[in-house]
MDTraj code that builds the backbone (N, CA, C; nanometers):
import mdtraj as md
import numpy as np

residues = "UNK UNK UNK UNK UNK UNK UNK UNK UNK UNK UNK UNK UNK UNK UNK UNK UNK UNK UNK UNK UNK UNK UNK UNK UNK UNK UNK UNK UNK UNK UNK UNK UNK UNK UNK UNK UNK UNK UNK UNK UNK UNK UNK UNK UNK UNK UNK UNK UNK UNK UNK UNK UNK UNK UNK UNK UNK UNK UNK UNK UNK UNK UNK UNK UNK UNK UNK UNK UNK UNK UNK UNK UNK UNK UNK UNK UNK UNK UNK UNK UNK UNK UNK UNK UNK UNK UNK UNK UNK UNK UNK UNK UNK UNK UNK UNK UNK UNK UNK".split()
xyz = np.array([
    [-9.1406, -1.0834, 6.0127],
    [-9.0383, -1.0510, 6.1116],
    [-9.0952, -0.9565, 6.2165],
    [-9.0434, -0.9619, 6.3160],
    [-9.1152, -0.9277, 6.4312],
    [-9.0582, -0.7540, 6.4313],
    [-9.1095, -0.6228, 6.4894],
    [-9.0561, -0.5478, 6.4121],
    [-8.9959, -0.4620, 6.5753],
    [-8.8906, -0.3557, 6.5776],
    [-8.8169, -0.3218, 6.7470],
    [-8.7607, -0.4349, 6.8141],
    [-8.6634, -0.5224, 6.7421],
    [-8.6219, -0.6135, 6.8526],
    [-8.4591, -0.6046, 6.8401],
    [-8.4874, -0.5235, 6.7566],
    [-8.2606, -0.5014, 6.7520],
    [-8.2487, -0.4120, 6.8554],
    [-8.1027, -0.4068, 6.9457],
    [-8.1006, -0.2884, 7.0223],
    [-8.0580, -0.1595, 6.9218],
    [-8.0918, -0.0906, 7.0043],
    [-7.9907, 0.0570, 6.9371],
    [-7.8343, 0.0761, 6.9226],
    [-7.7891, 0.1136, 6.8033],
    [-7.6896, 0.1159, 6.7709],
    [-7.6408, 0.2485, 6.7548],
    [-7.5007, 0.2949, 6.8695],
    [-7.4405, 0.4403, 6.8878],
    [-7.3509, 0.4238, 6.7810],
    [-7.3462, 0.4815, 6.7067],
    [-7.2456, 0.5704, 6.5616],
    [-7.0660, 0.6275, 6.6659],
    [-7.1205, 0.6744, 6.7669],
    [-7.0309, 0.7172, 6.8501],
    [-7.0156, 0.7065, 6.9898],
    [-7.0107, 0.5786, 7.0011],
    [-6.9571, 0.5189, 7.1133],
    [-6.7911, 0.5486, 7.1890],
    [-6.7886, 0.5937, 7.3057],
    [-6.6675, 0.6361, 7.2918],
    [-6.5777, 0.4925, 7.3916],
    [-6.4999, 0.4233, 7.3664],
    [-6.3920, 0.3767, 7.4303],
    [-6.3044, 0.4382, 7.5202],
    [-6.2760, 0.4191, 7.6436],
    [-6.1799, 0.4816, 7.7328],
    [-6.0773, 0.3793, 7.7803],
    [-5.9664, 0.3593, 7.7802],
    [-5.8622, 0.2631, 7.8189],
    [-5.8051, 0.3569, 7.9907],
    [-5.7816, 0.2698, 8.0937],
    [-5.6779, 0.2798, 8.2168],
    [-5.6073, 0.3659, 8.1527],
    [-5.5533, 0.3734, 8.0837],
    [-5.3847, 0.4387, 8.0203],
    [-5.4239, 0.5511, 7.9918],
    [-5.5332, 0.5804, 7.9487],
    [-5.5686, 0.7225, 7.8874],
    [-5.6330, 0.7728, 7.7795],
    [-5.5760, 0.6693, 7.6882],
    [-5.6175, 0.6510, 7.5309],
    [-5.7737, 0.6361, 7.5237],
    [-5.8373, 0.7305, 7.4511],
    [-5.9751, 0.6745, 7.4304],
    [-5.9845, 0.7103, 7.2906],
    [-6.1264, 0.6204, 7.2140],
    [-6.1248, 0.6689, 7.0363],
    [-6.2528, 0.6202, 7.0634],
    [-6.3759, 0.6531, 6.9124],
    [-6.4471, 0.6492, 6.8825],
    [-6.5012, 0.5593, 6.7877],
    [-6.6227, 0.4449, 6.8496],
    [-6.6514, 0.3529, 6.7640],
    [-6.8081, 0.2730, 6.7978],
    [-6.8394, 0.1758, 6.6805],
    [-6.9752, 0.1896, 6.7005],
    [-7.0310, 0.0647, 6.7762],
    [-7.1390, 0.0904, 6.8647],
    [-7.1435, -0.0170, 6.9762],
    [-7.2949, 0.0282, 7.0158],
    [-7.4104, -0.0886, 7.1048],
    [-7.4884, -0.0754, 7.1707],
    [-7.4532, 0.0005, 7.3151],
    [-7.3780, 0.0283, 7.3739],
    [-7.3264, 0.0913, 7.4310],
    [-7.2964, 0.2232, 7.4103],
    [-7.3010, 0.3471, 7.5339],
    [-7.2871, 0.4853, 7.4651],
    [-7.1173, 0.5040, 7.5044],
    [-7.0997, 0.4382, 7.6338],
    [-6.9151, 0.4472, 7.6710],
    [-6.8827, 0.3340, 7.7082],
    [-6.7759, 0.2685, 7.6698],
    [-6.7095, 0.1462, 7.7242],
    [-6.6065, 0.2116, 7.7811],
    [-6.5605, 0.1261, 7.9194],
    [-6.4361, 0.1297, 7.9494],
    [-6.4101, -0.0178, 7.9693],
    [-6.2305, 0.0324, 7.9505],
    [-6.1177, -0.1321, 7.9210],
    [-6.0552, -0.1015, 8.0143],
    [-6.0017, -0.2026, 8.0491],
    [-5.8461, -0.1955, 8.0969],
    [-5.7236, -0.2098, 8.0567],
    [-5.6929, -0.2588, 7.9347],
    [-5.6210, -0.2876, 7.8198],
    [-5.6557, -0.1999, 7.6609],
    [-5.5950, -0.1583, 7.5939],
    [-5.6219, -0.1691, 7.5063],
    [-5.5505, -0.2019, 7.4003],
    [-5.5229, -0.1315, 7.2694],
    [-5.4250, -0.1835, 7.1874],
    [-5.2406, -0.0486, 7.1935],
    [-5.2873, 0.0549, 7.2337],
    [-5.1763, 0.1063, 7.2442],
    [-5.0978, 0.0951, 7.4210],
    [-5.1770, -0.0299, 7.4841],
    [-5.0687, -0.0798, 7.6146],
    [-5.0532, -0.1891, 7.6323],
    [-5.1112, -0.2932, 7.5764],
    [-5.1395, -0.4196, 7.5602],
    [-4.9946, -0.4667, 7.4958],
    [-4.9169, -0.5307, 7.6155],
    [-4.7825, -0.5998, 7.5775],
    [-4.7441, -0.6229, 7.4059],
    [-4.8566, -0.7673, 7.3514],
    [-4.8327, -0.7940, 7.2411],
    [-4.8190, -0.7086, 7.1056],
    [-4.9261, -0.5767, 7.1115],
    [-4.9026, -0.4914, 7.0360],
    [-4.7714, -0.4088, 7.0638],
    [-4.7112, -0.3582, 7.2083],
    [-4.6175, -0.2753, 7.2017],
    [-4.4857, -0.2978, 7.2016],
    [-4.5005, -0.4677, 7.2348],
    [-4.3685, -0.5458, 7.2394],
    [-4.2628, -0.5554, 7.3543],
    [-4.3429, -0.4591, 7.4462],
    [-4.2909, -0.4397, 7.5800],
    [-4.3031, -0.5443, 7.6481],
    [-4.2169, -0.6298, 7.7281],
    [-4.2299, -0.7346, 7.8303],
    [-4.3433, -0.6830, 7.9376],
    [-4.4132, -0.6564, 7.9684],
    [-4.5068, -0.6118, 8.0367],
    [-4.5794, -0.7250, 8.1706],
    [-4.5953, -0.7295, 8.2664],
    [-4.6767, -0.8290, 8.3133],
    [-4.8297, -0.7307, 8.3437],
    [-4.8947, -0.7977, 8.3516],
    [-5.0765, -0.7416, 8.3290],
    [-5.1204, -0.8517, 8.4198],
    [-5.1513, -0.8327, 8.5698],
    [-5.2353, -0.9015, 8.6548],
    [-5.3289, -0.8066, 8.6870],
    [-5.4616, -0.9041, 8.6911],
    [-5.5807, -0.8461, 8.6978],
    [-5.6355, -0.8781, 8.8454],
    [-5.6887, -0.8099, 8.9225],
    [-5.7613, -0.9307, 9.0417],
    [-5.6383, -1.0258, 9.0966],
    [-5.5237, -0.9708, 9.1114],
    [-5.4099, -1.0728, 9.1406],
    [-5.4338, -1.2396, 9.1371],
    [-5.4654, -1.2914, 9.0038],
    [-5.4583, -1.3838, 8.9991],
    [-5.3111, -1.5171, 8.9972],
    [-5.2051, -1.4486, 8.9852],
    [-5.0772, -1.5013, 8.9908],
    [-5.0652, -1.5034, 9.1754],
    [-5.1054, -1.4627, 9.2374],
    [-5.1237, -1.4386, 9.3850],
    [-5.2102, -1.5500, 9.4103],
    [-5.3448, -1.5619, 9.3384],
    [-5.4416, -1.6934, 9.3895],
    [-5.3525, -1.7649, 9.3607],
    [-5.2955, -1.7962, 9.2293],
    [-5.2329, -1.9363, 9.1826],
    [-5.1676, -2.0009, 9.2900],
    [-5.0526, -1.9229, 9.3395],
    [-4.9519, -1.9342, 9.4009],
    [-5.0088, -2.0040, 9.5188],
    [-5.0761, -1.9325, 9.5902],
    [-5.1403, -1.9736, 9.7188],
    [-5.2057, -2.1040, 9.6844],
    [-5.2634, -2.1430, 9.6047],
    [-5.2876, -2.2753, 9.5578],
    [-5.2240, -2.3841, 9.5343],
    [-5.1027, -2.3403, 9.5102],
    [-4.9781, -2.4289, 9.4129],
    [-4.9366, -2.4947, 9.5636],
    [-4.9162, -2.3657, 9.6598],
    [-4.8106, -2.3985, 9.7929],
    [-4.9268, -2.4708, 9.9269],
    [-5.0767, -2.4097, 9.9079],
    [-5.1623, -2.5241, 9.9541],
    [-5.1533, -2.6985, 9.9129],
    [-5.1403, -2.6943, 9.8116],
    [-5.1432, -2.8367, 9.7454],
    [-5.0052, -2.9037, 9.7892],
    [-4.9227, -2.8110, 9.7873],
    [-4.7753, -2.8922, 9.8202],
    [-4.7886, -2.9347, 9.9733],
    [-4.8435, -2.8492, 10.0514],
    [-4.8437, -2.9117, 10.1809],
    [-4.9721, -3.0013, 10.2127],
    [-5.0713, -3.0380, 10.1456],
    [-5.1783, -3.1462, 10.1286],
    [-5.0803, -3.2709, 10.0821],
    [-4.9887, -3.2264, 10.0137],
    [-4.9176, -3.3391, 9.9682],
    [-4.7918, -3.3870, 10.0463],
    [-4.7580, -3.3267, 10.1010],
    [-4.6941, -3.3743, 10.2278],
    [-4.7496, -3.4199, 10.3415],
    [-4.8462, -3.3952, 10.3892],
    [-4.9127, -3.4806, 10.4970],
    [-5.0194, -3.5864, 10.4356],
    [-5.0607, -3.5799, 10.3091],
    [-5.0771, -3.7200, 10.2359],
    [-4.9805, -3.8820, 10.2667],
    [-4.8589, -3.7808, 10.1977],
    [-4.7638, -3.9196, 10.2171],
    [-4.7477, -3.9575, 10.3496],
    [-4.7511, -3.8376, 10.4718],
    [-4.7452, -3.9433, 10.5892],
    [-4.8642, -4.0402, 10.6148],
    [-5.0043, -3.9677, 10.6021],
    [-5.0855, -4.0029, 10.5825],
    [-5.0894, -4.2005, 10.5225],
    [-5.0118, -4.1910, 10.4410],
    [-5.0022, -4.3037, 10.3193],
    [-4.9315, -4.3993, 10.4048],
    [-4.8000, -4.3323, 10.4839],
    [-4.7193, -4.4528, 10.5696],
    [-4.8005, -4.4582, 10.6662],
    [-4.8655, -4.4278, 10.7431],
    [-4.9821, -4.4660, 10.8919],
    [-5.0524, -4.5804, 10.8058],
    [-5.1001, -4.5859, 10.7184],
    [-5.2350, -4.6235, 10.6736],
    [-5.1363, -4.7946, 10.5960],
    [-5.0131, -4.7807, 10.5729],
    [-4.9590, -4.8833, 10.4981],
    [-4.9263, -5.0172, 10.6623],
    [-4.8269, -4.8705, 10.7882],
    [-4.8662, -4.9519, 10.8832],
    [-4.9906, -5.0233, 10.9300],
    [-5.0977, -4.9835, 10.9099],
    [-5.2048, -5.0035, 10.9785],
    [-5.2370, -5.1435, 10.9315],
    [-5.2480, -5.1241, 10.8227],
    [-5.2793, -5.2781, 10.7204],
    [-5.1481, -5.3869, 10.7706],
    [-5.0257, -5.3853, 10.7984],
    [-4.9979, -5.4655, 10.8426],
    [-5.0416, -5.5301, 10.9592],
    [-5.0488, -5.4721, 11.0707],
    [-5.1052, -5.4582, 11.2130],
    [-5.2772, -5.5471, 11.1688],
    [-5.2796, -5.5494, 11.1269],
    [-5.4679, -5.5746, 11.1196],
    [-5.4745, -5.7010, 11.0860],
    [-5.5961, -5.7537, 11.1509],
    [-5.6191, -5.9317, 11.1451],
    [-5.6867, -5.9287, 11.0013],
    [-5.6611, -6.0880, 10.9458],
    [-5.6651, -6.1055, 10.8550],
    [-5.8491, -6.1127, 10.8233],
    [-5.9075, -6.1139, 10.6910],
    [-6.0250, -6.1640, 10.6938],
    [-6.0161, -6.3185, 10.6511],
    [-6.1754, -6.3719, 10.6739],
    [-6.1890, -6.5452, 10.6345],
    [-6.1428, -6.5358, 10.4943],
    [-6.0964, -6.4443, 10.3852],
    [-6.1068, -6.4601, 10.2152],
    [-5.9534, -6.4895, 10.2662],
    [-5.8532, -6.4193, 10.3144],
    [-5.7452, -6.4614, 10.3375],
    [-5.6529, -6.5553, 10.4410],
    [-5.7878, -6.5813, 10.4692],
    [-5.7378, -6.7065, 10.5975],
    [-5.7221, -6.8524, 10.4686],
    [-5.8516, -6.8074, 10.4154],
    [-5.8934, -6.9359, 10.3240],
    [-5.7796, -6.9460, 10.2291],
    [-5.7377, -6.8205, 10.1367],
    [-5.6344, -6.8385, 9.9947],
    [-5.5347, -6.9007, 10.0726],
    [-5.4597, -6.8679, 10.2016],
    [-5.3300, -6.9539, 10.2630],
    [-5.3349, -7.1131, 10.2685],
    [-5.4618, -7.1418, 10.2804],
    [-5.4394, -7.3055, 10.2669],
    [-5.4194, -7.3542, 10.1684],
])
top = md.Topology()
chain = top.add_chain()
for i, resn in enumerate(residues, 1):
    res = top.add_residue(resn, chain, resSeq=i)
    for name in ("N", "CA", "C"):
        top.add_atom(name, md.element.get_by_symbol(name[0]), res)
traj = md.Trajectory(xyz[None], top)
């Protein structure tokens, strides 16, 4: 076995949470910070809580209401393009199936 290839391991690593809460635990790391932890974290406290990070309910949205209007000028899109095909000369494959 090859010998120095584990990292180092802190006995006392300290955790810091947004909220305040920090405790002591063991990690390659000398401090972590969270943004969550277990004494604010909805599911543990049972609090209805919403937790957006990077406002991702904000991207969604803007996505959801982009797509709705791609999809409205689709369908006109769809009636131009249904006219068009009527309007248009036939090819020889369908000159030929009519006889």
């Amino acid at each position: 076995m090859k010998a120095n290839i584990h990292p180092q391991i802190f006995e006392d690593s300290q955790v810091v949470c947004s909220c305040g809460k920090s405790f002591i635990t063991r990690s390659t790391k000398k401090s972590i910070n969270v943004e969550v932890c277990s004494s604010c974290h909805p599911y543990f406290t049972g609090e209805h809580r919403f937790i957006d990070i990077k406002g991702r309910v904000e991207e969604f949205q803007k996505k959801q209401e982009i797509a709705r209007q791609m999809k409205s000028t689709s369908s006109s899109k769809k009636k131009r393009l249904k006219d068009d095909d009527e309007n248009r000369p036939k090819t020889l494959k369908e000159l030929l199936n009519e006889i």
